[in-house]
N, CA, C and O of each residue as an XYZ file, in Angstrom:
412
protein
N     -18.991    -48.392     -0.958
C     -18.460    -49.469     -0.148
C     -17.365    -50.174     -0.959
O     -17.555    -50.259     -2.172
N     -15.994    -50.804     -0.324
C     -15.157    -51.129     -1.217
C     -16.170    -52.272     -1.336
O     -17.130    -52.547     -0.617
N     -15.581    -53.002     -2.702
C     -15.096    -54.730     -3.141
C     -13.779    -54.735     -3.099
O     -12.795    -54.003     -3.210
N     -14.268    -56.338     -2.804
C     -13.431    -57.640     -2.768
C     -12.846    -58.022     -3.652
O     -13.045    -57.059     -4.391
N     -11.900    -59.061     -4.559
C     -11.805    -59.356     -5.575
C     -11.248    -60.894     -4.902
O     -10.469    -60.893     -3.949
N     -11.803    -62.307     -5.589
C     -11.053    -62.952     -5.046
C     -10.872    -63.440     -6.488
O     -11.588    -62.989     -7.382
N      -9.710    -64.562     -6.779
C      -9.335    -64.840     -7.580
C      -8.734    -66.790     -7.722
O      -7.561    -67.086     -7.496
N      -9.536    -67.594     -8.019
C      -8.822    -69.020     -8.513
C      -8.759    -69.175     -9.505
O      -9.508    -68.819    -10.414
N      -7.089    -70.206     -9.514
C      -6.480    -70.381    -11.064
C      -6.713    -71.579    -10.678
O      -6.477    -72.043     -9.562
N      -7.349    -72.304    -11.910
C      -6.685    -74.276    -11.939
C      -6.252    -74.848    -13.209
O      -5.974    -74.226    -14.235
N      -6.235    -75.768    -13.069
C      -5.317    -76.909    -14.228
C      -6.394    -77.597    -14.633
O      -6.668    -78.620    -14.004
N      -7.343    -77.147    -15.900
C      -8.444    -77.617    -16.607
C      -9.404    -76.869    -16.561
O      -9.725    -75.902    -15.871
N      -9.918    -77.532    -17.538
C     -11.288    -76.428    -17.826
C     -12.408    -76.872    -16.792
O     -13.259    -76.000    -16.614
N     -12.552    -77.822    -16.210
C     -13.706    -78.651    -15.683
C     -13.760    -78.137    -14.016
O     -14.813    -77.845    -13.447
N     -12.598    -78.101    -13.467
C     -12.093    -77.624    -11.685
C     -12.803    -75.976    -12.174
O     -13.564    -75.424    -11.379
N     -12.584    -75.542    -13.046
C     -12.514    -73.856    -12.771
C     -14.149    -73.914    -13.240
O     -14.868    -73.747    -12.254
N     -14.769    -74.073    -14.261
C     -16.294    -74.363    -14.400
C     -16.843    -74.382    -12.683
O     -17.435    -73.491    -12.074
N     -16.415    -75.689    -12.218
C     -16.767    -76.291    -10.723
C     -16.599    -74.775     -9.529
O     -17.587    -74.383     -8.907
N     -15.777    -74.368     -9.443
C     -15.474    -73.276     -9.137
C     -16.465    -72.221     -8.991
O     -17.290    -72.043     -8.095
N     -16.206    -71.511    -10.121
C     -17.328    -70.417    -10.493
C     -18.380    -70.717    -10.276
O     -19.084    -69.764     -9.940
N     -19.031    -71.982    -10.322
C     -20.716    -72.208     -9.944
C     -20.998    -71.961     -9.245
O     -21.986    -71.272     -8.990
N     -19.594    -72.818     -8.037
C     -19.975    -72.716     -6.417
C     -19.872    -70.905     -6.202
O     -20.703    -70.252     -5.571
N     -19.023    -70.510     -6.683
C     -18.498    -69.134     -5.726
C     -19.694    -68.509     -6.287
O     -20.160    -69.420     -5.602
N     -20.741    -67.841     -6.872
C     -21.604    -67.651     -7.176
C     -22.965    -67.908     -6.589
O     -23.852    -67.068     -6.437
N     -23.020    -69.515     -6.201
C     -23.847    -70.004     -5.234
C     -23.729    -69.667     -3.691
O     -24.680    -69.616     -2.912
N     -22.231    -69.417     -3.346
C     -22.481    -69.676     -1.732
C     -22.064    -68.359     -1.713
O     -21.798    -68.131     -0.533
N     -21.824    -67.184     -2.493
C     -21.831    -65.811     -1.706
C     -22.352    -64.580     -2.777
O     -22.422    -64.723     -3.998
N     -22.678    -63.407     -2.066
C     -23.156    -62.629     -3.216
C     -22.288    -61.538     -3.997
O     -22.221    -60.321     -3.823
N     -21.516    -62.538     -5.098
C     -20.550    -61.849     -5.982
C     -21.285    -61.738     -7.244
O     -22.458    -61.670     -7.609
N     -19.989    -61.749     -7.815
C     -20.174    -61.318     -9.669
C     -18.997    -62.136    -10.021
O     -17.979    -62.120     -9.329
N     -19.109    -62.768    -10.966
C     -17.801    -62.690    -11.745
C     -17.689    -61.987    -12.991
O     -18.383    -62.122    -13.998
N     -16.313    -60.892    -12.698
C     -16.122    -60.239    -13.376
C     -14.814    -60.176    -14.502
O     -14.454    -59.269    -15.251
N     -14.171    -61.826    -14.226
C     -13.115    -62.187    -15.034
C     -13.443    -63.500    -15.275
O     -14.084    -64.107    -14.417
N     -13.066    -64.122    -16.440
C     -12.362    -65.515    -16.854
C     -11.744    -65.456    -17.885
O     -12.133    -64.675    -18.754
N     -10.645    -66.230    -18.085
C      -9.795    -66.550    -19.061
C      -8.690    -67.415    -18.390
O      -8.301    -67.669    -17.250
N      -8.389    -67.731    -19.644
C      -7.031    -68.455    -19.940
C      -6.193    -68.555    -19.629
O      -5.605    -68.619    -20.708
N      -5.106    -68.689    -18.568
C      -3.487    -68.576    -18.253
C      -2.723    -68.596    -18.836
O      -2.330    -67.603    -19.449
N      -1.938    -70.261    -18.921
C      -0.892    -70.745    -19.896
C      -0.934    -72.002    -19.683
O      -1.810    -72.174    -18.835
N      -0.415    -73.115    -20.018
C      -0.481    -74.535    -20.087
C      -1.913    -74.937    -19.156
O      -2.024    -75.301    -17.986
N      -3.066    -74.665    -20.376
C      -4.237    -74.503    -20.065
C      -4.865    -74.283    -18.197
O      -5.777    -74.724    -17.497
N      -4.004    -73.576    -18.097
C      -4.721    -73.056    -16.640
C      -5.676    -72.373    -16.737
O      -5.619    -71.919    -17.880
N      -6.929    -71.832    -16.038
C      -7.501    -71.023    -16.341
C      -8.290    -70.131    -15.194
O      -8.966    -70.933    -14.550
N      -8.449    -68.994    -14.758
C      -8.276    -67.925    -14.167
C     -10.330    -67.450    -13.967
O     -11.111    -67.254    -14.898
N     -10.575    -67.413    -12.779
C     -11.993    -67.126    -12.764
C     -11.893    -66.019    -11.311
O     -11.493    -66.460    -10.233
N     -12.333    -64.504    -11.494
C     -12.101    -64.035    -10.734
C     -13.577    -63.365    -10.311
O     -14.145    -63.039    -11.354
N     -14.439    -63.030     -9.065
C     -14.931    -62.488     -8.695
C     -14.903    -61.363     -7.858
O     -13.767    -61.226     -7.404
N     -16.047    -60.098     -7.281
C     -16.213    -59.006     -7.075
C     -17.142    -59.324     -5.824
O     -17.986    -60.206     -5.981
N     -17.048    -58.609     -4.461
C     -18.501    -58.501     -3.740
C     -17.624    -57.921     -2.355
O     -16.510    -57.577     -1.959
N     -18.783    -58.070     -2.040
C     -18.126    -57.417     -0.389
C     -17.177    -58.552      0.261
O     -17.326    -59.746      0.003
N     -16.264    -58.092      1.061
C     -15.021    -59.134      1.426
C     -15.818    -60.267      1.695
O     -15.798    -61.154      0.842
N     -16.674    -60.463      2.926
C     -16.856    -61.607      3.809
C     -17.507    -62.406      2.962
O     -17.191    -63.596      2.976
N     -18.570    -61.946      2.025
C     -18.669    -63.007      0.924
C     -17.892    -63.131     -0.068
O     -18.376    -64.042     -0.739
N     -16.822    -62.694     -0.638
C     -15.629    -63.197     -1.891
C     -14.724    -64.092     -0.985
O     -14.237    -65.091     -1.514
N     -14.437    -63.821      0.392
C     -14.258    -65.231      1.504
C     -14.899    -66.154      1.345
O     -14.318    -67.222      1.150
N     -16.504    -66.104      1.369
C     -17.186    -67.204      1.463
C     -17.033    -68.482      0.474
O     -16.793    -69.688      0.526
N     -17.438    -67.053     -0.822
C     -17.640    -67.450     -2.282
C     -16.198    -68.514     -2.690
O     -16.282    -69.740     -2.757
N     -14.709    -67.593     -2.970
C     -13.546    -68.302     -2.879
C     -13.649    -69.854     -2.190
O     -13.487    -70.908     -2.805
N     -14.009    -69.682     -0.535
C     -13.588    -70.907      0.019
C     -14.725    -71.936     -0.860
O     -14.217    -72.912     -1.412
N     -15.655    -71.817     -0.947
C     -16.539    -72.844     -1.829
C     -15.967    -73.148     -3.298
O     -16.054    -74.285     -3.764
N     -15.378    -72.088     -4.015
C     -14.803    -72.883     -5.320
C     -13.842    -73.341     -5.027
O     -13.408    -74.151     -5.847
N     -12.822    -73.063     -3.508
C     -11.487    -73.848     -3.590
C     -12.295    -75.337     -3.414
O     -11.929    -76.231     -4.177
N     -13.080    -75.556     -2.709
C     -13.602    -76.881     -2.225
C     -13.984    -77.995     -3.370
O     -13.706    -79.188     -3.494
N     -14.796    -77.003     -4.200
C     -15.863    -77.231     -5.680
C     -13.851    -78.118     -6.620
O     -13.453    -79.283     -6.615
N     -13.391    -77.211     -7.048
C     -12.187    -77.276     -7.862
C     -11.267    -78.412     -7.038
O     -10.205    -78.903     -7.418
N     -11.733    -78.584     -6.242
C     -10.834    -79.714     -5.422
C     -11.381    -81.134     -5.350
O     -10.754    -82.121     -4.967
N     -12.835    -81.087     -5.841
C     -13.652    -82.189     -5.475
C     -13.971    -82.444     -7.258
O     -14.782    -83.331     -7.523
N     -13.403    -81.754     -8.304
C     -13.754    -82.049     -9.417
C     -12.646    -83.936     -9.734
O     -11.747    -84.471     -9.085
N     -13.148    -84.204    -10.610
C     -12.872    -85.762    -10.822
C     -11.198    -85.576    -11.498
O     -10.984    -84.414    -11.844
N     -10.314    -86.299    -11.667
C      -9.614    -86.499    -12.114
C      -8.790    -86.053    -13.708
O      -9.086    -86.467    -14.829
N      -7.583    -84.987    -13.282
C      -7.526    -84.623    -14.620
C      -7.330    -82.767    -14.483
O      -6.744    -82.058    -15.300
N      -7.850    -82.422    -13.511
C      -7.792    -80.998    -13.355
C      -7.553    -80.710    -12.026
O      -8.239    -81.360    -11.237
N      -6.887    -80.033    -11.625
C      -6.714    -79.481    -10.039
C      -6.696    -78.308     -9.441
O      -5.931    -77.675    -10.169
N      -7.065    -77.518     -8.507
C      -6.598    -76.178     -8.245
C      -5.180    -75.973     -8.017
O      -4.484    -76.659     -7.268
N      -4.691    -74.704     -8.911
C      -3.303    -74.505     -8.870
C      -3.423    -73.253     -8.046
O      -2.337    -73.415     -7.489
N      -3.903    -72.052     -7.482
C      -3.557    -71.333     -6.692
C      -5.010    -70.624     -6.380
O      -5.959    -71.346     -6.686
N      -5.405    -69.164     -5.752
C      -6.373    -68.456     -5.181
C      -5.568    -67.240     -4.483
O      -4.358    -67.257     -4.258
N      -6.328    -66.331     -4.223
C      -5.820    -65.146     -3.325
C      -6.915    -64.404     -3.520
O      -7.641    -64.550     -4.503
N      -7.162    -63.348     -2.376
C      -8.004    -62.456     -2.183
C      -7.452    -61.428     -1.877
O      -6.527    -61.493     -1.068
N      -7.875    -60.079     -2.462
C      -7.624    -58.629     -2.642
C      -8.708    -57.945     -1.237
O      -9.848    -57.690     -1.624
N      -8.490    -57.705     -0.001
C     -10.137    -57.013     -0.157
C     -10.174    -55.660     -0.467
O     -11.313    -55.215     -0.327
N      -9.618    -55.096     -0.718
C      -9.892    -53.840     -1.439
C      -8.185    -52.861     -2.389
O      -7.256    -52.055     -2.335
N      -8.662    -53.476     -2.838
C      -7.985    -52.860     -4.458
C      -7.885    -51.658     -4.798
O      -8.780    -50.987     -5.312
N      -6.919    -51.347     -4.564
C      -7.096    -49.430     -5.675
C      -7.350    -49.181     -6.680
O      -7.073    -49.905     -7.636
N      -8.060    -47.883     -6.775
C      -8.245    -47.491     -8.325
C      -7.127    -47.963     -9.331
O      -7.490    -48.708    -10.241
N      -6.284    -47.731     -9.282
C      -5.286    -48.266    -10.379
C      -4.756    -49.544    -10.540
O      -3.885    -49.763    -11.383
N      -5.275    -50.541     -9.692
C      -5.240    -51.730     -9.949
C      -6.501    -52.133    -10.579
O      -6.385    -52.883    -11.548
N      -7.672    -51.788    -10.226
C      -8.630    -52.159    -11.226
C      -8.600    -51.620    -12.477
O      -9.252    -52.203    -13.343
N      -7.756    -50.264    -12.880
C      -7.983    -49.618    -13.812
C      -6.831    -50.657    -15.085
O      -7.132    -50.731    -16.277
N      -5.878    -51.175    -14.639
C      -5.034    -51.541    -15.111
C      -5.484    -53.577    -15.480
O      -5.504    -54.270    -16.498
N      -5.728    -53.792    -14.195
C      -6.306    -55.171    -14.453
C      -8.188    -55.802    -14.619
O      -9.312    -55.456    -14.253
N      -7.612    -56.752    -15.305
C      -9.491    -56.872    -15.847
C     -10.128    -57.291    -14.538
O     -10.412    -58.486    -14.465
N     -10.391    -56.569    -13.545
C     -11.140    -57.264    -12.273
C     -12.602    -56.074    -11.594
O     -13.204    -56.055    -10.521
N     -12.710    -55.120    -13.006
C     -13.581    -54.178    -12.740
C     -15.002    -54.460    -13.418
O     -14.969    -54.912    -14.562
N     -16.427    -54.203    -12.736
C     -17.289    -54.223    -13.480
C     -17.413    -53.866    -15.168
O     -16.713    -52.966    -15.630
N     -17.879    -54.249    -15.602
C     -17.816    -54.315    -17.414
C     -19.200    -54.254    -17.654
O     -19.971    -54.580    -16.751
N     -19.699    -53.815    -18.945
C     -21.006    -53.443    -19.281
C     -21.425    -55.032    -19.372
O     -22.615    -55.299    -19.199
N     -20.537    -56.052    -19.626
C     -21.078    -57.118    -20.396
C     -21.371    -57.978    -19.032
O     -21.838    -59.110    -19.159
N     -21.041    -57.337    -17.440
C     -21.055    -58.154    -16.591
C     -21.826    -57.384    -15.874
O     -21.686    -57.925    -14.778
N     -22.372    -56.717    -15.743
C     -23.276    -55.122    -15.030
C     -24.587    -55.940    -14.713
O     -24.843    -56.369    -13.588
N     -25.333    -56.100    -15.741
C     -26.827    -56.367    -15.166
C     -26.450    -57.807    -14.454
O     -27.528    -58.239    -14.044
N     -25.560    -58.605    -14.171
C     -25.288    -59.196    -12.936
C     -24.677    -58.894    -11.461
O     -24.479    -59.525    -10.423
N     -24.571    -58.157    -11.734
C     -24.097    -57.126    -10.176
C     -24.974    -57.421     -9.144
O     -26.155    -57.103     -9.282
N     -24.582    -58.002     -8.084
C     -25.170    -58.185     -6.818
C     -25.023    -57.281     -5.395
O     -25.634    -57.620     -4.382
C-alpha cells in the first residue's frame, strides 16, 4: 500500500515539538524525519496512509499554531505517494532507528 509523507517546518523549537505530538496523536503515522533547517527552523516529517498524514498534518498545523509566543509555523505540504527515488534520495523513508514504531 503506498504512504503518505506529510511534512511541517516552523520557526522554533517549541511549535515543531507541539506539532509532532499532535500528528502522532490524531493519526496513525510514524515520524520518520526531524531536523534542523536554517535560521533555526525546524523540519518534522511523517509516514502513514494519506487520509491519516491529512489528519495527522492538519492537527500539528493547529498544535504549531496554538504554541505561545516566539515560534510559528512557517510552511507544510503533503506528498501522498512518493516514488522510489524520492524516498531513496530524501530522508522520508523508514529507518531501522524508526521501524519498531511503524504503525
Amino acid at each position: 500500500m503506498p504512504l503518505a509523507v506529510g511534512v511541517i517546518q516552523t520557526d522554533g523549537f517549541p511549535p515543531v515539538l507541539a506539532a509532532a505530538d499532535a500528528m502522532v496523536k490524531a493519526g496513525r503515522v510514524t515520524i520518520v524525519y526531524f531536523g534542523l533547517a536554517e535560521r533555526a527552523e525546524f523540519l518534522v516529517a511523517v509516514r502513514g496512509p494519506t487520509a491519516e498524514v491529512r489528519a495527522a498534518v492538519a492537527a500539528g498545523i493547529e498544535a504549531a499554531d496554538a504554541t505561545p509566543p516566539g515560534g510559528r509555523l512557517v510552511s507544510h505540504y503533503i506528498v501522498p505517494n512518493p516514488p522510489e527515488n524520492v524516498e531513496a534520495v530524501m530522508s522520508i523513508d523508514f529507518t531501522p532507528l524508526v521501524e519498531r514504531f511503524r504503525v
